[in-house]
N, C-alpha and C positions, 0 to 999 in steps of 0.2 A: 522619504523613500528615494533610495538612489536612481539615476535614471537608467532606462533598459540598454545602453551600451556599456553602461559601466555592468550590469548584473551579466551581459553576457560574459563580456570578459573575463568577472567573475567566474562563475560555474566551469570557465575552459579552465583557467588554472587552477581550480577545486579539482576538476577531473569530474564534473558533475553531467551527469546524459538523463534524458530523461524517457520512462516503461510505459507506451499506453498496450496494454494489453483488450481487444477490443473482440466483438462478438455480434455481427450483427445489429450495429449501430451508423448503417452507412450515412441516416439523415443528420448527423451531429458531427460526423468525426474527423469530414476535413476542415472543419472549422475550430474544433480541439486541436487542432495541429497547427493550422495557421495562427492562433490565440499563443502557445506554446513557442512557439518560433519568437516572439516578443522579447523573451527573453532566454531561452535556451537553444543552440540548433541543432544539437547532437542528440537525435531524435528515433526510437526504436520504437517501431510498432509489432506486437506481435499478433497474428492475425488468426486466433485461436477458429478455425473451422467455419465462416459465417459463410451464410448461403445465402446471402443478398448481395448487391451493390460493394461490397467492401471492397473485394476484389481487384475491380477495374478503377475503384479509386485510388487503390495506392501505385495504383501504375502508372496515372497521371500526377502524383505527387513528386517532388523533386528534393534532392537530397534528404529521402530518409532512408533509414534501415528494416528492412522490411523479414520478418520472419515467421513463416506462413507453413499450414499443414490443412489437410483437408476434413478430420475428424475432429470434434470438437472435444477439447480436454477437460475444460472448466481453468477458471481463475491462475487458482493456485499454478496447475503446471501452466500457464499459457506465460507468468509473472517468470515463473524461476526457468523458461527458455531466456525471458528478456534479459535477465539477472548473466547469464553462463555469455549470452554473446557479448555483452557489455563490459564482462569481466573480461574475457578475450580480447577487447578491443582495448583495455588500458584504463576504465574510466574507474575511478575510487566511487563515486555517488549514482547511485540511481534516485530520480524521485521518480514516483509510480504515480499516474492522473488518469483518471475514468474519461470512457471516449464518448460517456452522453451528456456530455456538456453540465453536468452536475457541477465538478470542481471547478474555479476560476484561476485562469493563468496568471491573471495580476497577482496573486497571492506566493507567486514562488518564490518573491525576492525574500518573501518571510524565513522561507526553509533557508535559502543560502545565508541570509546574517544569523539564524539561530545556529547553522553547521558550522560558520566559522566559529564562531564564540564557543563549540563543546563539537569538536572531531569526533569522529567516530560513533555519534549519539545515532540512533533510529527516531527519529522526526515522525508525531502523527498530525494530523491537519485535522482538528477537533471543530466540528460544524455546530451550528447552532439547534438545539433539537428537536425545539417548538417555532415553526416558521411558515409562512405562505405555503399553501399547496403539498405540505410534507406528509408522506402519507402515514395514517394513524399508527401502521402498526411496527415501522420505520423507529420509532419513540419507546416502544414498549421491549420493539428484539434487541436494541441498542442499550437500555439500559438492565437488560437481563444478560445481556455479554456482559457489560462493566463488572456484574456482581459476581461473576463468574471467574473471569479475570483477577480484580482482588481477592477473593477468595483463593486462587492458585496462585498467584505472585505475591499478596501483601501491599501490589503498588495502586493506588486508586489514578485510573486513565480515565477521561472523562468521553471521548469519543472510539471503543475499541473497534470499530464497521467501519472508520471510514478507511478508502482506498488512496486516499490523498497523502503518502508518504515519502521519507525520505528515507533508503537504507544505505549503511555502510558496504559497500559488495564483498568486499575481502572478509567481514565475518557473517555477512547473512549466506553467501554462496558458501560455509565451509559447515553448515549444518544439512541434516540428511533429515526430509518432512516425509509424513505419512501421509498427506491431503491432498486433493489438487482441486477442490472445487472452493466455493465461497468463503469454507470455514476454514482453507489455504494461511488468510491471511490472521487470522485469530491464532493461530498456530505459527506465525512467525514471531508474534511480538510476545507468546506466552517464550518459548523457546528463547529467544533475544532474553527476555527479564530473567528465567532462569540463571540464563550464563552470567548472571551479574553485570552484563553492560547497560549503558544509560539510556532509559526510554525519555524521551520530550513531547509534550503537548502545547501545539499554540494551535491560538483561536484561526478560523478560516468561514469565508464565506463559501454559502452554496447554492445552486442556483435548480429549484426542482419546478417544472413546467404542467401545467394543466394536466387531469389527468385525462385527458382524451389524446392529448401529444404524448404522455408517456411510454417509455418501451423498458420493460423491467424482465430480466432472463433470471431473477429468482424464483424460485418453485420453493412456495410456503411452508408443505410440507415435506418433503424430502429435502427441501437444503436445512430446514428447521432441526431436523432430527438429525440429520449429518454431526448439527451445530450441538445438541443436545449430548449425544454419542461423545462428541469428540471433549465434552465439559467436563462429562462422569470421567473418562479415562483421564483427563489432565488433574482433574481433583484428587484421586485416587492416588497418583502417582506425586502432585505435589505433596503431600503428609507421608509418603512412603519414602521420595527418592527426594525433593528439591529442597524442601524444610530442614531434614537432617542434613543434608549437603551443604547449606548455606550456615548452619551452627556449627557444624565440625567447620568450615572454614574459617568461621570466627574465632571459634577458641584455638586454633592453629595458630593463627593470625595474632592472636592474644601472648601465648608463649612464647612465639619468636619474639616479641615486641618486651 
């Protein structure tokens, strides 16, 4: 593993920054950032509505980018603020990392050698699914997304939940999402596979804490059914619109050839 001054240096001339999109998570998330700093320092936090401590933390925080409103959006839009300012500012990569200390920062140097070696790929940081302290039902919504997923793209992803990615900016900012909560990011990588660009999966650790320390802003059943909603209409629409789209381009593809 290269050492952390060679990855920063790395990531500046990738044009790599990286999206915590964060929510009331003030007991975890300056130490996500501090962890982060290790090896990226081009740092955007977006400060989706939390009504605790967040606040006054990012004020004592130094050298980040801080992008903040006072209503809570959900996920999805708090990500694609992070996405529009990062692209404004010149950067080609976002990697997206959760602010409750779930994903590990040691793990980024993975996304930047797998980025060099396939430009332009969307990176997902695939967790291990059966592990300490993970909650049961974490295992069961995870691999009902996967099935979901293959089902509308054809491509089997072996982690579609986690938040731990890497996006190209210049083609994930030039799609237009219907979501902004949880089922946000299920909706960028169906979309992404659609367009025929290249998804990757590498292994990543994770780190999930007691559940008396836990703090989780999912809601079972309403984010559930979001997630449900949003399956039936991508299913739908792959056998209608992405299926014949991806065969008419082959046999295109075919004749010219």
């Amino acid at each position: 593993m290269p050492v952390r001054t060679e990855i920063i240096d790395s990531t500046k001339s990738l044009g790599c920054c990286v999206i915590i999109a964060t929510y009331n998570n003030s007991g975890t998330l300056m130490n996500v950032i501090n962890d982060v700093r290790d090896y990226i320092q081009d740092i955007f936090i977006v400060n989706d509505g939390s009504t605790d401590e967040t606040a006054q933390i990012l004020l004592s925080a130094d050298k980040i980018k801080v992008v903040s409103y006072t209503k809570n959006r959900g996920k999805g839009y708090a990500l694609r603020q992070g996405f529009k300012i990062a692209s404004e500012s010149g950067f080609r990569y976002a990697i997206t990392i959760d602010s409750d200390g779930q994903h590990l920062a040691k793990d980024i140097p993975l996304f930047i050698e797998k980025i060099i070696q396939y430009p332009d790929s969307l990176i997902v940081g695939s967790r291990i699914l059966v592990q300490e302290n993970m909650p049961g039902g974490n295992t069961f919504a995870n691999r009902f997304s996967n099935f979901w997923f293959r089902l509308q793209t054809g491509i089997n992803l072996p982690d579609t939940q986690s938040g731990f990615r890497l996006y190209p900016l210049r083609l994930i900012s030039g799609f237009h999402f219907v979501t902004n909560r949880y089922e946000a990011e299920l909706e960028m990588l169906v979309r992404y596979a659609w367009k025929g660009y290249n998804l990757i999966s590498i292994p990543v650790e994770a780190y999930y804490p007691p559940v008396e320390q836990r703090i989780s802003h999912f809601r079972p059943f309403k984010d559930f059914m979001r997630i449900s909603v949003l399956n039936t209409f991508f299913t739908i629409l792959a056998f209608v619109y992405a299926y014949p789209r991806k065969l008419l381009v082959k046999i295109l593809r075919h004749r010219k050839y």
